[in-house]
Backbone bond lengths (Angstrom), bond angles and torsions (degrees), N, CA, C in turn:
res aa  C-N    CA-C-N  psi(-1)  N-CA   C-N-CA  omega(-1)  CA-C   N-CA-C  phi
1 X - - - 1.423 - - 1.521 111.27 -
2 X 1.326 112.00 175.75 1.722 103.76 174.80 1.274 91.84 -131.96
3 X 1.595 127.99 61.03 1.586 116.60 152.20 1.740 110.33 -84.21
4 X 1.022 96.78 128.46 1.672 89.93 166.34 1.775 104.39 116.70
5 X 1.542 108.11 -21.18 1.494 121.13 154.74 1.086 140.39 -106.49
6 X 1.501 95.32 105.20 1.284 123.78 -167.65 1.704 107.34 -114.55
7 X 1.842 108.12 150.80 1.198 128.88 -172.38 1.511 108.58 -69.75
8 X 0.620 156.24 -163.88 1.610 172.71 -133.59 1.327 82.89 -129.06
9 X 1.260 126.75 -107.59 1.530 157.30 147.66 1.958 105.34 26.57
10 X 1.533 75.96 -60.09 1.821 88.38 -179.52 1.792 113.02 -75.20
11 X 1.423 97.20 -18.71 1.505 73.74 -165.23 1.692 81.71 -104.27
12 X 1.127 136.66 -11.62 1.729 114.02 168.33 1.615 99.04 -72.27
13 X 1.407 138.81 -7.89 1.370 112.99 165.19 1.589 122.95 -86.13
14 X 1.400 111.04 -25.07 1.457 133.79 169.61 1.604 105.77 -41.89
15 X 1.653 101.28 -57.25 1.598 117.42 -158.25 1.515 95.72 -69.02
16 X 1.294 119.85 -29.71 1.557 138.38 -173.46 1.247 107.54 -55.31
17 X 1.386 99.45 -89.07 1.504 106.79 171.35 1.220 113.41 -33.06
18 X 1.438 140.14 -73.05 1.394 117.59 -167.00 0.994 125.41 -86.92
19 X 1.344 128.04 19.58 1.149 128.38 151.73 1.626 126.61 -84.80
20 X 1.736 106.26 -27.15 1.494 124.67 160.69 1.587 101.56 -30.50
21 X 1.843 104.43 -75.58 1.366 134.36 -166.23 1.669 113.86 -52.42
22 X 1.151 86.00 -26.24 1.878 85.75 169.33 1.153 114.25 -113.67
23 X 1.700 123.63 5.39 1.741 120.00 161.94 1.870 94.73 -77.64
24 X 1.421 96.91 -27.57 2.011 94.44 -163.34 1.435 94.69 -79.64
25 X 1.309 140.55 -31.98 1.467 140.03 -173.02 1.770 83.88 -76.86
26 X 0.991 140.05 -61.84 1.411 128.26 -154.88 1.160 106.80 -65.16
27 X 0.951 125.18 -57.26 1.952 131.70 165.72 1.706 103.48 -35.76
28 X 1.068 119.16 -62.30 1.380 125.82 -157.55 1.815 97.50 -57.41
29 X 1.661 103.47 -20.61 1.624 94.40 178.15 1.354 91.64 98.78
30 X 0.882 141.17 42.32 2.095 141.48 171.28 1.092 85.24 -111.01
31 X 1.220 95.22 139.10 1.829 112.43 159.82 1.721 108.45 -59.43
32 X 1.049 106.10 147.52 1.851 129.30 151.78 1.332 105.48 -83.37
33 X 1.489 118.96 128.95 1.183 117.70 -179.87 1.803 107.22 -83.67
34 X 1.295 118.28 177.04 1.786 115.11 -171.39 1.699 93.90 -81.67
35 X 1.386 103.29 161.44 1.411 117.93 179.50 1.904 85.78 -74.93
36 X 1.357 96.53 149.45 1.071 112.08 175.61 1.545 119.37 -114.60
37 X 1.563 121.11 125.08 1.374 132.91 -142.21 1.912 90.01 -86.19
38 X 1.563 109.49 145.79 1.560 93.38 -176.96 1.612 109.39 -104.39
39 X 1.432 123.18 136.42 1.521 134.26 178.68 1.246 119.28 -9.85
40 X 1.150 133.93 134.92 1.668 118.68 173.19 1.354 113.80 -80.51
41 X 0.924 123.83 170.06 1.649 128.77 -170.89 2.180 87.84 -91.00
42 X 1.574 85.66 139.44 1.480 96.36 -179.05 1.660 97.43 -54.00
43 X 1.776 107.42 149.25 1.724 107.02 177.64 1.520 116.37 -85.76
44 X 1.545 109.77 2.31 1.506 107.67 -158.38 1.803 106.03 -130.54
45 X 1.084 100.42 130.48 1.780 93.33 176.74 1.430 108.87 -60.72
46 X 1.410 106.64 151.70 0.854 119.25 -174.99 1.614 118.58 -132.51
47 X 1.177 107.19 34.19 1.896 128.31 163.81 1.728 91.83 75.87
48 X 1.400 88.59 -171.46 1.707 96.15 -165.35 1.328 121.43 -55.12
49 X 1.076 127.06 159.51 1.600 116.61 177.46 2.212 92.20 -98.26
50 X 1.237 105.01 159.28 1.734 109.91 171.62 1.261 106.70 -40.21
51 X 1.367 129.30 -61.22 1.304 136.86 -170.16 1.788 107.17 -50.34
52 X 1.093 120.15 -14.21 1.618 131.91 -151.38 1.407 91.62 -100.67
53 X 1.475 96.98 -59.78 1.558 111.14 -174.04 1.655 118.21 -43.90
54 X 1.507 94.15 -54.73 1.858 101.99 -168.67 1.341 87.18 -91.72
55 X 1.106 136.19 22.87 1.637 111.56 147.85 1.391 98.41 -104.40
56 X 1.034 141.89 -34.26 1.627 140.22 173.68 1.877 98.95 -51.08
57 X 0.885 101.96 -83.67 1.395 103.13 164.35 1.561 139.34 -6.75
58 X 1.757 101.12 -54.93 1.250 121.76 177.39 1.568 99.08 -87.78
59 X 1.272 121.78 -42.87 1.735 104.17 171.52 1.435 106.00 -59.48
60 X 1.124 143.31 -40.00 1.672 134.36 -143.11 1.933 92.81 -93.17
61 X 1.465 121.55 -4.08 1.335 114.31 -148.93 2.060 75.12 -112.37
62 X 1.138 101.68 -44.69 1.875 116.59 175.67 1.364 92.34 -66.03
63 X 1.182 170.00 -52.98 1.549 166.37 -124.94 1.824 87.33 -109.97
64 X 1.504 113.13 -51.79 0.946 98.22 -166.20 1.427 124.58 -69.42
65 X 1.564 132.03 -14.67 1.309 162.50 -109.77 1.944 120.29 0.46
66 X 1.509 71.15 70.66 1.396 92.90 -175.23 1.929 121.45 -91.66
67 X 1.970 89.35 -25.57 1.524 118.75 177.23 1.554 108.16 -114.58
């Protein structure tokens, strides 16, 4: 699909608009909600990711001359 690609053009009117909409909510006297802090990255490995796997996989199947 192409949601989420946007032109130059389009996305300075995008950024526009809602930024309009939250100069008119701020005026109007609405609260701004708090910036919201982003998740920390887990501290602990957590073993292969899928992508890790089927390449382990695909080497051991190529080693074997299986591919």
């Amino acid at each position: 699909g192409t949601e989420g690609q946007l032109s130059e053009k389009e996305l300075r009117r995008a950024a526009g608009d809602i930024l309009h909409d939250w100069e008119k909510r701020a005026l109007a006297g609405k609260p701004i909600p708090p910036v919201r802090r982003a998740l920390a990255a887990p501290s602990r490995d957590r073993g292969p990711t899928p992508a890790e796997m089927l390449m382990a996989k695909y080497k051991q199947r190529k080693d074997a001359g299986l591919i």
